[in-house]
C-alpha positions as CSV (number, residue, x, y, z in Angstrom):
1,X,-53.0,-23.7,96.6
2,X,-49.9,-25.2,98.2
3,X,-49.6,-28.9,98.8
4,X,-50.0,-30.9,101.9
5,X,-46.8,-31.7,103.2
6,X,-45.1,-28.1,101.7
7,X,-43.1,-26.6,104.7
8,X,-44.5,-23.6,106.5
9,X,-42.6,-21.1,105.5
10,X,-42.9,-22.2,101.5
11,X,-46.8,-22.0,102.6
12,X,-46.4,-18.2,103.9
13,X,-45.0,-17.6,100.2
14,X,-47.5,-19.7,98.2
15,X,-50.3,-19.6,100.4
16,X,-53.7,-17.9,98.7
17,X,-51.7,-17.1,95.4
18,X,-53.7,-19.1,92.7
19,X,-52.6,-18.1,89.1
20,X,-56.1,-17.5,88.3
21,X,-56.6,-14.9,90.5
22,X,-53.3,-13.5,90.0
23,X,-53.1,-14.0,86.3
24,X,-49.4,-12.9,85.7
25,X,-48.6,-10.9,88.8
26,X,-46.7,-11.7,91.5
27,X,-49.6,-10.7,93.8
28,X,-53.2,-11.4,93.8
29,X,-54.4,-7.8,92.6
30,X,-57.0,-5.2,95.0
31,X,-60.3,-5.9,93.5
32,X,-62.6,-3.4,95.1
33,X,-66.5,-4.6,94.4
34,X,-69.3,-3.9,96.1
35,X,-71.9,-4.9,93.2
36,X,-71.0,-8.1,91.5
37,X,-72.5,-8.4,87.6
38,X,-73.8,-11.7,86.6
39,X,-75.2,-12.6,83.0
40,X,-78.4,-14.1,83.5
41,X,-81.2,-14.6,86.6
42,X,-80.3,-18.4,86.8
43,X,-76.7,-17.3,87.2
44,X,-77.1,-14.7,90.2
45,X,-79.8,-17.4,91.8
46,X,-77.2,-20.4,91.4
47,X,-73.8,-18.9,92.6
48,X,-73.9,-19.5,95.8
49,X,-71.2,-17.5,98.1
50,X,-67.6,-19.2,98.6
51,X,-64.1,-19.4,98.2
52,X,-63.6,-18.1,94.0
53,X,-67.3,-17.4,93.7
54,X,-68.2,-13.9,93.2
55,X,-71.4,-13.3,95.3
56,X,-71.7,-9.6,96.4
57,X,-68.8,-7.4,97.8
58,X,-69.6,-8.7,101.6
59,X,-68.9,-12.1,100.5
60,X,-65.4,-10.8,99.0
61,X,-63.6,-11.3,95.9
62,X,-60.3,-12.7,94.9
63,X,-58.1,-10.5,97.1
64,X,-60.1,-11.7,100.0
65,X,-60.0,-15.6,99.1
66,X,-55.9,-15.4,99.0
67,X,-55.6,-14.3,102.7
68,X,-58.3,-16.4,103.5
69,X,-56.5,-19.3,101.8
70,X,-53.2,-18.7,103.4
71,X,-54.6,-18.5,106.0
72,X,-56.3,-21.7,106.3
73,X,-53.2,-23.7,104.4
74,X,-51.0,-22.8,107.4
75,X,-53.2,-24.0,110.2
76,X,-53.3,-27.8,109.7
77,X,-56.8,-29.6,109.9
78,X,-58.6,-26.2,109.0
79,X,-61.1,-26.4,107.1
80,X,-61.2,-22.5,106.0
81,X,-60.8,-19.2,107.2
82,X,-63.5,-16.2,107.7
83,X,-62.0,-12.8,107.4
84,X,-63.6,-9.9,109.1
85,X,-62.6,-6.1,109.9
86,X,-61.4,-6.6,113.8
87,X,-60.1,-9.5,116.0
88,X,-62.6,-9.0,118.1
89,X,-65.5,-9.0,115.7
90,X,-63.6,-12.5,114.5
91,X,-64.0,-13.5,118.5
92,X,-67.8,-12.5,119.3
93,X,-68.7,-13.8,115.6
94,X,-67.2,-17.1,116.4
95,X,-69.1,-17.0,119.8
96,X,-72.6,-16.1,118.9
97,X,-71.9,-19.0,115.7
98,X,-71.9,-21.7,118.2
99,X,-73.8,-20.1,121.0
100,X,-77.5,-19.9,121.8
101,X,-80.1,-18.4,124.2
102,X,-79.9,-20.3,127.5
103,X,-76.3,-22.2,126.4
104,X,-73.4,-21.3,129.3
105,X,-69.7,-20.2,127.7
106,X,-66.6,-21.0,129.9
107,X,-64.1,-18.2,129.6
108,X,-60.3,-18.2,131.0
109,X,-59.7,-15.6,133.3
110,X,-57.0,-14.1,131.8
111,X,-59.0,-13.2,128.4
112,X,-58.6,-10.1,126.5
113,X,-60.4,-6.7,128.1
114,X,-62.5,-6.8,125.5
115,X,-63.8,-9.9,124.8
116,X,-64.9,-9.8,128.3
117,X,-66.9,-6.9,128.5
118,X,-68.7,-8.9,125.4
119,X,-69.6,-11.6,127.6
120,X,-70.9,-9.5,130.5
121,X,-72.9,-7.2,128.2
122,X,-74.1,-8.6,124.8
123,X,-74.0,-12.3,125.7
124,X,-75.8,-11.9,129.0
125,X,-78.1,-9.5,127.3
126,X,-78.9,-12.5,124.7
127,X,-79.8,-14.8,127.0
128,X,-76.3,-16.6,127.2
129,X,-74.3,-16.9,130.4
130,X,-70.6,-16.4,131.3
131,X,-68.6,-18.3,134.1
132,X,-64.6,-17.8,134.2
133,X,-62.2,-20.0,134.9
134,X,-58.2,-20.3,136.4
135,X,-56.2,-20.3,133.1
136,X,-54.1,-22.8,135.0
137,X,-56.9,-25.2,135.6
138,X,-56.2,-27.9,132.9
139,X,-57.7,-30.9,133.2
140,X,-59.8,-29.8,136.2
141,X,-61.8,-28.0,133.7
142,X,-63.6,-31.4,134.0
143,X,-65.1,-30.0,137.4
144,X,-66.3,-26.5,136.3
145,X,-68.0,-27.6,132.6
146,X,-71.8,-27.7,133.3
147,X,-74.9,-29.5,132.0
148,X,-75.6,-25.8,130.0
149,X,-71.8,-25.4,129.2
150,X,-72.0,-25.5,125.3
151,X,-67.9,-23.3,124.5
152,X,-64.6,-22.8,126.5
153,X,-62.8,-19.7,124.9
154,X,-59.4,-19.9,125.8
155,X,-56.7,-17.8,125.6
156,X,-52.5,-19.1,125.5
157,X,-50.7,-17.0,126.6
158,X,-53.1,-14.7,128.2
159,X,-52.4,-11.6,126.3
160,X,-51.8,-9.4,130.0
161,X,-50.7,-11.3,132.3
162,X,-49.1,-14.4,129.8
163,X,-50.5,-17.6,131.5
164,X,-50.0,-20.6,129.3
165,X,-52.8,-23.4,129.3
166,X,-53.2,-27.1,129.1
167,X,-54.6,-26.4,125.9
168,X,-54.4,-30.2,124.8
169,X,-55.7,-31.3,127.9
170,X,-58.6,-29.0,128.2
171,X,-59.5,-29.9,124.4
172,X,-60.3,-33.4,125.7
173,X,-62.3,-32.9,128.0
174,X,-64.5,-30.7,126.2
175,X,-64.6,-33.0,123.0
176,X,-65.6,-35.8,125.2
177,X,-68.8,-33.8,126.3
178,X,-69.2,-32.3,123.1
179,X,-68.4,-28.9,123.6
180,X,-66.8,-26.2,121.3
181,X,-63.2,-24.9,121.7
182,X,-62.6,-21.8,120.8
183,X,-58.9,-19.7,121.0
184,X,-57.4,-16.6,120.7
185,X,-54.0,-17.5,119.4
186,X,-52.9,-14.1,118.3
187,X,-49.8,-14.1,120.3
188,X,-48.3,-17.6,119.1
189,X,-50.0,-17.8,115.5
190,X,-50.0,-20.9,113.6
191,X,-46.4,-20.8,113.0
192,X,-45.7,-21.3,116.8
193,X,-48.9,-23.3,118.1
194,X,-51.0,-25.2,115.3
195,X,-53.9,-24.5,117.3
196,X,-56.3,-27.3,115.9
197,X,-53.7,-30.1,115.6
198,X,-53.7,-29.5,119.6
199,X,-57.5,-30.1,119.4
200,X,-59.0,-26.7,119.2
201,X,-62.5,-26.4,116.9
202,X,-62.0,-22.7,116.2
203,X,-59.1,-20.6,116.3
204,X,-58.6,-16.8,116.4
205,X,-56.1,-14.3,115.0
206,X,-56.3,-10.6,115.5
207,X,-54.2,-10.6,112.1
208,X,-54.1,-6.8,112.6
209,X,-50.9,-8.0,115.2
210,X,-48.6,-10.7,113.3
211,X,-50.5,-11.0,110.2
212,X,-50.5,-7.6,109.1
213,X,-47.1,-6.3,110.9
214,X,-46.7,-3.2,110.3
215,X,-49.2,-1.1,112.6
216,X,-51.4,0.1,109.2
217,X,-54.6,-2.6,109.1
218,X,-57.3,-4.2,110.8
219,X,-57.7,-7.9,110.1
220,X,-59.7,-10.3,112.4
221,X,-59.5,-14.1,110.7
222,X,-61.5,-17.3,112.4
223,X,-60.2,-20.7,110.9
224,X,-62.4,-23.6,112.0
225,X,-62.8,-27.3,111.3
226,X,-64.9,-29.0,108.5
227,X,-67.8,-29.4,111.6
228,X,-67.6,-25.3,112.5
229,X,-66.6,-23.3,109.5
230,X,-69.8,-23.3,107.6
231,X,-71.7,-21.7,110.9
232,X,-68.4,-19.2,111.1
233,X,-68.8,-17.9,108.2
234,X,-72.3,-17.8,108.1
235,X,-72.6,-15.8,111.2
236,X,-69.8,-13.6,110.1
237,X,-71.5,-12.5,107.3
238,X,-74.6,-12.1,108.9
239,X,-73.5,-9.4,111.4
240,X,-71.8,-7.8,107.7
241,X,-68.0,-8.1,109.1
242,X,-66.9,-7.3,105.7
243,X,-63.1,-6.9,105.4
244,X,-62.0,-3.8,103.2
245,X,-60.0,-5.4,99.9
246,X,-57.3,-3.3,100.6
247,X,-56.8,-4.0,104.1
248,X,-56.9,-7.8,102.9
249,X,-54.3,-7.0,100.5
250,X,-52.0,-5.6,102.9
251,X,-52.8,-8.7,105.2
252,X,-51.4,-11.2,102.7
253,X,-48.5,-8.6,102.3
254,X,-47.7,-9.0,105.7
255,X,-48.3,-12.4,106.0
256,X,-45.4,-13.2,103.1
257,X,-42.9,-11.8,106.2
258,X,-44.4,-12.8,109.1
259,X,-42.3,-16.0,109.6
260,X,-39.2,-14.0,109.4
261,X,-40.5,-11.2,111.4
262,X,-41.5,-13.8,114.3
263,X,-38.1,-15.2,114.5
264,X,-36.5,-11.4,114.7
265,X,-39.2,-10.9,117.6
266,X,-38.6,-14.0,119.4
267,X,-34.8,-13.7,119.6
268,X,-34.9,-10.1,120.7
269,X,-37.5,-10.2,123.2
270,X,-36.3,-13.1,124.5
271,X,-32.5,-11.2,124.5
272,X,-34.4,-8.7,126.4
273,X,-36.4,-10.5,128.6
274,X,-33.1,-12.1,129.8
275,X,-31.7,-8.6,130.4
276,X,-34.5,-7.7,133.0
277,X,-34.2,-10.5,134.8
278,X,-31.1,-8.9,135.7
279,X,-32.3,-6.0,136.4
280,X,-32.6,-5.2,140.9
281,X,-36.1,-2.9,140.2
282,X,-37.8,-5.9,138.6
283,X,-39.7,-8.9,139.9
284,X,-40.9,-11.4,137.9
285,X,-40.6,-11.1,133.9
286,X,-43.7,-13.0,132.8
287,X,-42.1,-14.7,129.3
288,X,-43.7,-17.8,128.0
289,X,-39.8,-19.3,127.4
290,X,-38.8,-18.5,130.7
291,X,-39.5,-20.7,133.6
292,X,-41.1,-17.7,136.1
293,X,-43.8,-17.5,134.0
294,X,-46.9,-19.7,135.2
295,X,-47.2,-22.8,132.7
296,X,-43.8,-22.1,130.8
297,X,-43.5,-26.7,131.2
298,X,-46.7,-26.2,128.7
299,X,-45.5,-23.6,126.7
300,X,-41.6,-25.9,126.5
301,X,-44.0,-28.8,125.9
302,X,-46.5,-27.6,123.4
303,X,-45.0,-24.1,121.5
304,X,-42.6,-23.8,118.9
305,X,-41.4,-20.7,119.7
306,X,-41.6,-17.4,121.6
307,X,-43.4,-14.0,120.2
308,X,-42.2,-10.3,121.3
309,X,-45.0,-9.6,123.6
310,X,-44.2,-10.2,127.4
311,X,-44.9,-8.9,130.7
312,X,-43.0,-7.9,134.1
313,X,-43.3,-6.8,137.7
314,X,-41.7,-3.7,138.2
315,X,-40.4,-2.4,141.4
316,X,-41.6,1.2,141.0
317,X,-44.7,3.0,139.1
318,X,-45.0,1.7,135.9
319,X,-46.6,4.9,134.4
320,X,-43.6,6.7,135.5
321,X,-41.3,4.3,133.9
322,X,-42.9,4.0,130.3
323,X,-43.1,8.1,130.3
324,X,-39.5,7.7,131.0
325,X,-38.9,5.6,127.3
326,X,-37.5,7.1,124.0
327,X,-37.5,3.9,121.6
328,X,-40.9,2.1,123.1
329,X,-44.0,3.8,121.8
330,X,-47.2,4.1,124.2
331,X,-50.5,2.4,122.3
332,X,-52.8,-0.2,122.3
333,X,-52.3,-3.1,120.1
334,X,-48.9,-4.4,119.4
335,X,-47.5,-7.1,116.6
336,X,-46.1,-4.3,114.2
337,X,-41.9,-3.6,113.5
338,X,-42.2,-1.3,116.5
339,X,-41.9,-1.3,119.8
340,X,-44.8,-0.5,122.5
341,X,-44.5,-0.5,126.5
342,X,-47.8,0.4,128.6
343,X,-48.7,0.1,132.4
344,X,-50.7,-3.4,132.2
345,X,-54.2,-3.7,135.0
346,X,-55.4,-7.4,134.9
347,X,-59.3,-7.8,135.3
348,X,-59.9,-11.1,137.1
349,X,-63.1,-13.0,138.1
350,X,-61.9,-16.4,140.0
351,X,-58.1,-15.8,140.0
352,X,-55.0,-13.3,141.6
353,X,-53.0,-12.0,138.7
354,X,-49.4,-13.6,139.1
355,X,-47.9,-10.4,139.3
356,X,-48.8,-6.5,140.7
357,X,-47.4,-3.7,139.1
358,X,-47.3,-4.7,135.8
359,X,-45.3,-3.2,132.7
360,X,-46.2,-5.3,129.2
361,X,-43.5,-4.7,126.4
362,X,-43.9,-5.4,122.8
363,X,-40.2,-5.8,121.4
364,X,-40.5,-4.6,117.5
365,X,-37.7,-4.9,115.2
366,X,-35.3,-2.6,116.2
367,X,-31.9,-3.0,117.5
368,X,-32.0,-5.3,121.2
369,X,-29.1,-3.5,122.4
370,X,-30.8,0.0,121.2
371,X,-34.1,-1.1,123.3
372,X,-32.0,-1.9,126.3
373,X,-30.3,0.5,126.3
374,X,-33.6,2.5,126.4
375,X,-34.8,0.6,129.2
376,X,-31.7,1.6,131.1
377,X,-32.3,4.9,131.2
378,X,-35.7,4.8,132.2
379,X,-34.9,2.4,135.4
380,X,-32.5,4.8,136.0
381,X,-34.9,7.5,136.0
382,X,-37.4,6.5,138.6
C-alpha cells in the first residue's frame, strides 16, 4: 500500500503490490480458487469477505485485492474499488446499488449505447424510471432533478459524440439534495480527471480500455466513497460479477503502463486531431483539447490531459471511408496499443448530436505520421 502524498505515477508502480501477497515476486502471483479451505467452523463463520480475507472464490483472492488496491490508491478520496467482469456490469451494479423501486435516475444524453438500453429495459422493468438530460446542462441540472430523482449518471466526455460536462457543478447540486453521482470516466481515467475530488460518489472504469491496454481482457472496476462502497460491493457480488484471476492479473499488468501509454495516446491523437482539422472533407473534429468541441472551457478547466479516443464530421460516407483504412482496425471497444476507426450513430432523447456524419477514431500506439498517412489515402479514396 502506497503512501498518501506518493506521486501518481509511483502509485501505478506500487499500487495493490503488498509483500505479503507477493511474497518475493515482483508481481502479486494468479491464485485461481473457487473453494477457500478454512480450519475450523468458527473460522469460516467469522471471516467475513474483504480486502486480504479469503471468503470464497466470488469474493476474490490476492490477485484480485492488488488491482482493486491500485485501483482505489490512484483515485483520491476512494474508499475502495469493486471489480467485476464488464464495464457495464460495473455500471448497472453501481445503479441498482443505489437505486430502488419507484426512485427516478437522471441520465446524460450522451451515455454509452448500452447503458441506455439498461435503463429503458431492466430499470423500467424494476419499477425505476429514466429521464435524460443535455450533457451541457450544468448547473441547470437544478431545474430537471425531481422530488423521485434519487442518481445522475454522467458521462465526461461522452464516449460518441465527446461532450464535456460541468461535472463539478452538477456534483453540487446533487449533493445539496442528497442525491448520488455516478460516472463513467473510462475515457479520462483517474490519471486525467480524479473523478471524486471533483465531487463524484461513484466512479466507473471499463478497465477493459486504459486499464488493461492491450485488447486481451474484460475488467469493469466501481470505486466509491466511504458512504457508497459497502452497498457497491455488496450488490456486485450479489448479481455474482466475479472477475476471472487471470483477467485481474493482466489488469494490474496493464495498469503498471497505463500512465505512459496515456501520454503516447494523448500526444498522437492530439497530433492527429490537429491534422484533420486541416483536412477540406472534414467538419468539426470533436476533441476534448480542442476548442470545436462542445465544453472543451470545462475540459481546459477541469482535465489534466487528453486520451486517443475522438470524434469528427466527415464530409462524405463514413462507412466508405473506414473501409478505405489499412492501419485503423474496425471493432468495438477501443483503449488498447491499436488503432480502431468506426462510422459513429448517436442515440439522443432531449438533445441534437453536435455533429452528423460521424467517424470516431481511436489513435493506438503506432507511428502518427504512419496513421496519417493512412487517413490520407482513404480521404483520397472517396
Amino acid at each position: 500500500m502506497t503512501d498518501h502524498n506518493t506521486r501518481q505515477s509511483t502509485k501505478l508502480v506500487e499500487g495493490g503490490r503488498r509483500s505479503e501477497w507477493r511474497r518475493r515476486l515482483v508481481n502479486v502471483p494468479v491464485e485461481r480458487a473457487s473453494t477457500i479451505l478454512f480450519d475450523s467452523v468458527a473460522e469460516l463463520e467469522g471471516n467475513a469477505p474483504g480486502l486480504g480475507s479469503y471468503r470464497y472464490g466470488l469474493q476474490g483472492t490476492a490477485t484480485h485485492w492488488a488491482l482493486s488496491e491500485a485501483l482505489t490508491e490512484i483515485e483520491p478520496g476512494a474508499a475502495g474499488t469493486a471489480l467485476s467482469s464488464t464495464g457495464l456490469a460495473a455500471i448497472t451494479a453501481s445503479l441498482l446499488a443505489v437505486l430502488s423501486a419507484g426512485d427516478e435516475l437522471l441520465v446524460t444524453d450522451n451515455v454509452y449505447g448500452p447503458t441506455r438500453k439498461f435503463c429503458d429495459t431492466i430499470l423500467k422493468r424494476l419499477g425505476i424510471g429514466t429521464r435524460y438530460y443535455d450533457p451541457m446542462i450544468g448547473a441547470g441540472i437544478a431545474e430537471v432533478i425531481g422530488n423521485k430523482t434519487r442518481a445522475i449518471l454522467l458521462e465526461s466526455p461522452g464516449s460518441l459524440t465527446m461532450e464535456v460536462q460541468d461535472v463539478p457543478a452538477i456534483c453540487a447540486i446533487a449533493r445539496q439534495r442528497g442525491i448520488v453521482t455516478l460516472l463513467d470516466n473510462t475515457w479520462a481515467t483517474p490519471l486525467f480527471f480524479p473523478a471524486i475530488a471533483a465531487g463524484i460518489d461513484i466512479t466507473i472504469l471499463a478497465a477493459t480500455k486504459y486499464v488493461g491496454g492491450h485488447a486481451d481482457v474484460m475488467i469493469g472496476a466501481a470505486t466509491a466513497t466511504e458512504q457508497y462502497f459497502a452497498a457497491v460491493q455488496r450488490t456486485t457480488w450479489d448479481f455474482g460479477h466475479a472477475l476471472s484471476p487471470d483477467d485481474a492479473w493482466l489488469g494490474s499488468r496493464g495498469l503498471r503502463t497505463m500512465g505512459v501509454r496515456l501520454k503516447q495516446h494523448e500526444a498522437s491523437a492530439l497530433q492527429i486531431a490537429q491534422r484533420l482539422k486541416q483536412q477540406p472533407r472534414v467538419g468539426r473534429v470533436l476533441h476534448p483539447a480542442l476548442p470545436d468541441c462542445p465544453g472543451h472551457e470545462l475540459w481546459k478547466r477541469d482535465f489534466k490531459g487528453s486520451s486517443g479516443l475522438f470524434t469528427f464530421e466527415l464530409d462524405g460516407d463514413p462507412a466508405a471511408f473506414v473501409d478505405s483504412l489499412h492501419l485503423f482496425g474496425i471493432g468495438f471497444s477501443w483503449g488498447g496499443y491499436e488503432s480502431l476507426a468506426m462510422p459513429v450513430h448517436p442515440v439522443r432523447t432531449v438533445s441534437k448530436p453536435p455533429a452528423e456524419s460521424l467517424v470516431r477514431l481511436h489513435i493506438g500506439l503506432e507511428d502518427p505520421d504512419d496513421l496519417i498517412e493512412d487517413l490520407e489515402v482513404a480521404f483520397a479514396r472517396i
